[in-house]
C-alpha positions as CSV (number, residue, x, y, z in Angstrom):
1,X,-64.9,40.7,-25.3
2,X,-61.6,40.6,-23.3
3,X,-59.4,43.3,-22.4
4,X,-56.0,42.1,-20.9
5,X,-54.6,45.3,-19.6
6,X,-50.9,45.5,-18.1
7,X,-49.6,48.7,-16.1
8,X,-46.2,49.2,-17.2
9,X,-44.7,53.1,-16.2
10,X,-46.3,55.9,-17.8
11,X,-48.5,53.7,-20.0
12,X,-51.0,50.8,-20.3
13,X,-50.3,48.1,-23.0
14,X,-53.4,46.9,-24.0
15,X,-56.2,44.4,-26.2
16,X,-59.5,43.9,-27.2
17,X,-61.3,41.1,-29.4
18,X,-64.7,40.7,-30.0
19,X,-67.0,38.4,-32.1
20,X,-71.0,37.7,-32.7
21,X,-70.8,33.5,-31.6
22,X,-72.8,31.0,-33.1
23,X,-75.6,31.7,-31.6
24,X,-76.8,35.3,-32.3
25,X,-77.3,37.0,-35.9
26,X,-76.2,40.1,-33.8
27,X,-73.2,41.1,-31.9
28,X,-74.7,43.0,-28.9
29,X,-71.0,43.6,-27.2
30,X,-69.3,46.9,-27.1
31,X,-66.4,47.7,-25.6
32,X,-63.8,51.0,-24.8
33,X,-59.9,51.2,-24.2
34,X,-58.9,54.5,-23.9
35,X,-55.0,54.4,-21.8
36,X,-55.1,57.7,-22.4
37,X,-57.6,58.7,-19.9
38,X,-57.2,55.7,-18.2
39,X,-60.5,54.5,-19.2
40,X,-61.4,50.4,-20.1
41,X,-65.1,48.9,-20.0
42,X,-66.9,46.3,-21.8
43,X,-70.8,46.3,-22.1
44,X,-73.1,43.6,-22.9
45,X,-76.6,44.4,-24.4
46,X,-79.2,42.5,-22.0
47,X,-80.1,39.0,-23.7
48,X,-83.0,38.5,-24.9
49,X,-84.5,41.9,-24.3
50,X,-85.1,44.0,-27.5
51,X,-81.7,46.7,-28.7
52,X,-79.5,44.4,-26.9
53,X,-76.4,46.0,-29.3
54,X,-77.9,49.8,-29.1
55,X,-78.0,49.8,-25.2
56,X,-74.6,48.7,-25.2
57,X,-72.9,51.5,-27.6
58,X,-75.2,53.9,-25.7
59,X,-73.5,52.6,-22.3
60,X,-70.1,53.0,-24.2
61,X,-70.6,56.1,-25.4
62,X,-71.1,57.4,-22.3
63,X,-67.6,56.8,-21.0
64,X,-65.9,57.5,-24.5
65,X,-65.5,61.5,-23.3
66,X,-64.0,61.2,-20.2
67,X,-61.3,63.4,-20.3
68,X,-57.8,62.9,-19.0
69,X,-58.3,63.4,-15.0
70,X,-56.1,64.4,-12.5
71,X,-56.9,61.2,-10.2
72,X,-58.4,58.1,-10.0
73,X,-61.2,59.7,-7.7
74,X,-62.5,62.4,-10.4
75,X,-62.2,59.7,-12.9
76,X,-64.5,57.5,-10.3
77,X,-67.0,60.0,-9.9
78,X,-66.7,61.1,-13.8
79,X,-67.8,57.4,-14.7
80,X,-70.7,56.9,-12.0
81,X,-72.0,60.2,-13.5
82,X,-72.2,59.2,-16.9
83,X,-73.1,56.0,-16.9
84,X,-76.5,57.5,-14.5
85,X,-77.0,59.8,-17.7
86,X,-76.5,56.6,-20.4
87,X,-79.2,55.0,-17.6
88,X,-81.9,57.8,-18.0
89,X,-80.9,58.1,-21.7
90,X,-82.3,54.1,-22.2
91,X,-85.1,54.6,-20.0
92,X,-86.6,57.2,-22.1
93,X,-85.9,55.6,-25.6
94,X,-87.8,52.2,-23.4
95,X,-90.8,54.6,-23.2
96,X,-90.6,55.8,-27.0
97,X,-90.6,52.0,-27.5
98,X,-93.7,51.5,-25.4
99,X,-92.4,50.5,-22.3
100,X,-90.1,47.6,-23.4
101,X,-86.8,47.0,-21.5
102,X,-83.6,47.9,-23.3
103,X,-80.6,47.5,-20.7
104,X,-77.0,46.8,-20.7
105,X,-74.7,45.0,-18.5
106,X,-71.2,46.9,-18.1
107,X,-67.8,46.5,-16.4
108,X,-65.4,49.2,-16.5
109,X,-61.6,49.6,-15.2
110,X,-60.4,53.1,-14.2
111,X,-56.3,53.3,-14.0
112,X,-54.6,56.2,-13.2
113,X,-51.7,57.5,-11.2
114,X,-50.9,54.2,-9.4
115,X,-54.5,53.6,-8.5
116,X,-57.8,51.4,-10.4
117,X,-61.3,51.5,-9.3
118,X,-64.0,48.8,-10.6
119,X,-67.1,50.0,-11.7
120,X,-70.0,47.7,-12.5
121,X,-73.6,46.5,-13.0
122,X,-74.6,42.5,-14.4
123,X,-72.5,39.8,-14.7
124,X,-69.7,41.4,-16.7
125,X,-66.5,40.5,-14.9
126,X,-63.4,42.4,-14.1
127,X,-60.1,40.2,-13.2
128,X,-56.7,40.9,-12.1
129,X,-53.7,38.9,-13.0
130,X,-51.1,39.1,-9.8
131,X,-47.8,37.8,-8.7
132,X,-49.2,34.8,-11.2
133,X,-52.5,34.6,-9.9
134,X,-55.7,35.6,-11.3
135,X,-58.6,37.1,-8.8
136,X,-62.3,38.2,-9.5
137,X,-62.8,41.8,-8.6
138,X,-66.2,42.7,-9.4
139,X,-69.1,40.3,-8.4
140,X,-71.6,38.7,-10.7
141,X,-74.9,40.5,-9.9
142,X,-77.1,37.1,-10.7
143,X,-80.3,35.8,-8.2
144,X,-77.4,32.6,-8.4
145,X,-74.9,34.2,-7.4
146,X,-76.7,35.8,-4.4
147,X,-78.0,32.1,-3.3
148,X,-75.1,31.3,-3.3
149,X,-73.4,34.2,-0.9
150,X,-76.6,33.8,1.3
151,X,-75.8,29.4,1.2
152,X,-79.0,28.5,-0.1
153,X,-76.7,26.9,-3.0
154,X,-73.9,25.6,-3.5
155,X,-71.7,26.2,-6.5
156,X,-72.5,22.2,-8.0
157,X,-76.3,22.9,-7.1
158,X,-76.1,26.2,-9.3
159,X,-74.9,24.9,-12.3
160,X,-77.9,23.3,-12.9
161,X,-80.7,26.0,-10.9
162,X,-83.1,26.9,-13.7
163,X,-82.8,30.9,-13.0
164,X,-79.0,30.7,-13.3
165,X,-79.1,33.4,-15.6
166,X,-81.1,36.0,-14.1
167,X,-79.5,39.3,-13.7
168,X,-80.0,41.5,-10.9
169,X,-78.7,45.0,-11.7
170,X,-78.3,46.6,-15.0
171,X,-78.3,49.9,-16.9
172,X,-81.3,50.7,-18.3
173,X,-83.7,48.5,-16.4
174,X,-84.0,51.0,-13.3
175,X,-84.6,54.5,-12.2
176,X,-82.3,54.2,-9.5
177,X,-79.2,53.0,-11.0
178,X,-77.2,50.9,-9.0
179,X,-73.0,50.4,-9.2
180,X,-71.2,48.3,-7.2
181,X,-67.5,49.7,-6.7
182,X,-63.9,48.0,-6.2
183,X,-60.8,49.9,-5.6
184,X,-57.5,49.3,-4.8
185,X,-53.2,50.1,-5.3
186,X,-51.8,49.3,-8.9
187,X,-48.6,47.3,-8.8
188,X,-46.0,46.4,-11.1
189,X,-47.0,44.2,-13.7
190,X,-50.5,44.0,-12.6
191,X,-52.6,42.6,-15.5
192,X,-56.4,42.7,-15.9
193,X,-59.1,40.8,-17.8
194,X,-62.4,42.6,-18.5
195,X,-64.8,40.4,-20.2
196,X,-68.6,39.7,-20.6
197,X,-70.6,36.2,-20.1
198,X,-70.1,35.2,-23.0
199,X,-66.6,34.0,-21.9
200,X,-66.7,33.3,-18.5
201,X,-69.7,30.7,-19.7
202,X,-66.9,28.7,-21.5
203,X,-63.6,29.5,-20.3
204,X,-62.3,28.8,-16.9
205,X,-60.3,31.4,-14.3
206,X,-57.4,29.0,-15.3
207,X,-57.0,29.0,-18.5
208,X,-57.8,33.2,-18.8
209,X,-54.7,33.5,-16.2
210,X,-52.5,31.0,-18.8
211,X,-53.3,33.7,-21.3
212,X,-53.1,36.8,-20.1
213,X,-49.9,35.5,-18.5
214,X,-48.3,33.7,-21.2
215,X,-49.4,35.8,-24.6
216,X,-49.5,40.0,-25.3
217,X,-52.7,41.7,-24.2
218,X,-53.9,41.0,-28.4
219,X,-53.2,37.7,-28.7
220,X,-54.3,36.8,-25.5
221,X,-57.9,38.4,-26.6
222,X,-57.6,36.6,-29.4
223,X,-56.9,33.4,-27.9
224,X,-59.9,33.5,-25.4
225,X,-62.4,35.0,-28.3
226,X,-61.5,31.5,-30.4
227,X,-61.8,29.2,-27.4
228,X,-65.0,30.3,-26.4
229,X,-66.1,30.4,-29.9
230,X,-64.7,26.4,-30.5
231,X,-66.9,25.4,-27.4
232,X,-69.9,27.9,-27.7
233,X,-72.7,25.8,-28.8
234,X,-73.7,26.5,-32.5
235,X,-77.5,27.2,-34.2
236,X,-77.4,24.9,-36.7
């Protein structure tokens, strides 16, 4: 799922696209874009792990009554609080399941009043398109992605480590949830990609900044949806 989002005055134009792949029978994506309340998040039902798809509408959920706030801080502290309740929430259905693991990995923008905080947990990403370059906000909570920070690996080495896809922080997984947190001044024309693993696996930085740049915040979804889809490797 991708979310080009552009701050234009007084609104937010914005996309979404979604699809199952060729891999799953299952599409355990959700996501929410709500420029009304300034709300936009993607979450990504943990792979592998039994009620991939209901841990992610449970996580969406969540956020889908925010109301309207009056600044980007209530809206902060409005999303941190409900995403701990969507965290308890999958913990207990876990234990009605017999102590299986159902999480979800989530990345969600807040916008409002000239300001954006990042909110996320996994290796969901959040980027922003500036001045015609593209930046990673959030960081991938992987074990890789922490060798890598500490300079056990390097990032040829861990392309190839076994345990690439290990995730470190989720919903659902935990008792104490744990968000990592990015914020910082809107400008004009900002644009912002929020999107899962399941396109950053197959599509570089580059050619995500060609689309959100070049193409409308739909088409550009649906641009990157197809690519990933053309070079996601198929069951059959």
């Amino acid at each position: 799922m991708n979310t080009p989002m552009k701050d234009a005055p007084g609104k937010f134009e914005s996309g979404a696209a979604t699809d199952v792949g060729r891999v799953r029978h299952e599409n355990e994506d959700a996501y929410l874009v709500l420029p009304e309340s300034g709300v936009f998040a993607v979450a990504d039902g943990m792979g592998g792990h039994e009620a991939g798809s209901l841990a992610s509408a449970i996580v969406i959920d969540s956020l889908r009554n925010i109301a309207e706030p009056k600044m980007v801080a209530e809206l902060l502290s409005r999303c941190c609080e409900n995403l701990a309740s969507a965290n308890n929430r999958l913990l207990e259905i876990a234990d009605e399941r017999g102590g299986i693991v159902i999480g979800a990995i989530v990345a969600a923008l807040l916008a409002w009043e000239g300001y954006y905080a990042c909110v996320w947990s996994g290796d969901s990403r959040i980027y922003l398109v500036r001045q015609g370059a593209i930046s990673q906000l959030s960081r991938d909570h992987t074990e890789v992605a922490e060798l890598i920070a500490e300079g056990v690996l390097t990032a040829e080495e861990a392309q190839t480590w076994p345990r690439r896809n290990v995730i470190t922080r989720a919903i659902g997984v935990y008792h104490e949830l744990d968000l990592e947190i990015a914020e910082g001044v809107l400008e004009k024309d900002d644009l912002f990609v929020i999107c899962s693993d399941g396109l950053t696996t197959h599509v570089t930085d580059a050619e995500i900044l060609e689309a959100a740049r070049l193409m409308e915040p739909h088409g550009a979804c649906d641009e990157l949806v197809a690519l990933t889809i053309e070079r996601a490797p198929s069951i059959m």
